[in-house]
N, C-alpha and C positions, 0 to 999 in steps of 0.2 A: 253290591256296590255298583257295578256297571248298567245296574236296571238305570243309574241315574244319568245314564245315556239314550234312556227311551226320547222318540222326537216329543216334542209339544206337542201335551193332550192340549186338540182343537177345539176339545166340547161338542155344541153345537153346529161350528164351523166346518169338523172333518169332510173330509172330500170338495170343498168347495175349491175353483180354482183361484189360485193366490194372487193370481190379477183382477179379481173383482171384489169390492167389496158390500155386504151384504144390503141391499135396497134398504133396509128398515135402518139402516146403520149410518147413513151417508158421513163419508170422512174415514171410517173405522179403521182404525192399524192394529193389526195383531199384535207389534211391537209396544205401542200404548193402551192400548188397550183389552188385551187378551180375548180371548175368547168366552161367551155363554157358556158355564158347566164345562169349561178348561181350564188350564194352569194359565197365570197372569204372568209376565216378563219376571215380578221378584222371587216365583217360586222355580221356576226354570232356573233364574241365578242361581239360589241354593243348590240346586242340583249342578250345577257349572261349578259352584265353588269346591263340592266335592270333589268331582273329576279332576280338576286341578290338583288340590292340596292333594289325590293321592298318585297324582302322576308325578309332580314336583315330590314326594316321598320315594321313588325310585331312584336308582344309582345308575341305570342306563337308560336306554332307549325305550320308550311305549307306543306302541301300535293300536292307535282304535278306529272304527268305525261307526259310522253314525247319520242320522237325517241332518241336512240343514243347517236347519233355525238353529238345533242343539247345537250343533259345533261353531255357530256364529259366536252363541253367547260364551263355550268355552273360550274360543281366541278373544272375544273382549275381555274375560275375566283373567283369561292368562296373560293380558296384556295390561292388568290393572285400571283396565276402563268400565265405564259405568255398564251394566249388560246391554241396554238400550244401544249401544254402539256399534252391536252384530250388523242391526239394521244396514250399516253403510256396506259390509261389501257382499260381493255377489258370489254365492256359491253353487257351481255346477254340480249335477249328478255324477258321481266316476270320478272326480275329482282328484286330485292329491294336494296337501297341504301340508305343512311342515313350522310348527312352533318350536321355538328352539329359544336361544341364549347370547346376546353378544355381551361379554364378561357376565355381571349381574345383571342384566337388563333384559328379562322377557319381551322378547322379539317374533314378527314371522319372517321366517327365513323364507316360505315357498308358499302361493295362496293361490287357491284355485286352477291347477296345473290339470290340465287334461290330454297333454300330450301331444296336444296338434294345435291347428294355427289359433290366433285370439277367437275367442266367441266376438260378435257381433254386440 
């Protein structure tokens, strides 16, 4: 079950750096448009939708870890937003984040916490 925390198969994109987008490509967003021979944003949802329904299936608390992208589109999904929605916010390496509950309402209580002053 937790494989379905592995980050975004990049395909042919792995290892490129995330601020450039590939010459043959001009425009390309991972977000819309997935990767060559990787996972596309609807298949990564599914896997976000899982992590949810069996995190929300617990009685306390759950601790995970993860890359990125994946935990963007979990808090979109935990948030009942479309997954393309990861895209807006910004998540550091080391991080800490914190999705939680205010009454019924899937909320983030803490988002991109690194401990020391703003990032830039």
């Amino acid at each position: 079950m937790w494989d379905d925390l592995r980050e975004w198969d990049y395909g042919a994109y792995e290892g490129m750096d995330h601020g450039r987008h590939p010459s043959e490509r001009p425009g390309w967003s991972l977000w819309r448009d997935g990767a060559p021979d990787g996972e596309t944003l609807e298949e990564v949802a599914i896997r976000a939708d899982r992590v949810v329904a069996a995190v929300r299936a617990v009685a306390g608390d759950v601790l995970v870890f993860a890359h990125a992208h994946i935990l963007r589109v979990v808090a979109a999904r935990w948030l009942e937003l479309p997954a393309g929605d990861g895209s807006r916010w910004v998540l550091s390496p080391a991080s800490v984040s914190v999705l939680g509950w205010e009454r019924e309402i899937p909320v983030i209580e803490r988002w991109n916490d690194t401990g020391g002053a703003p990032l830039a």
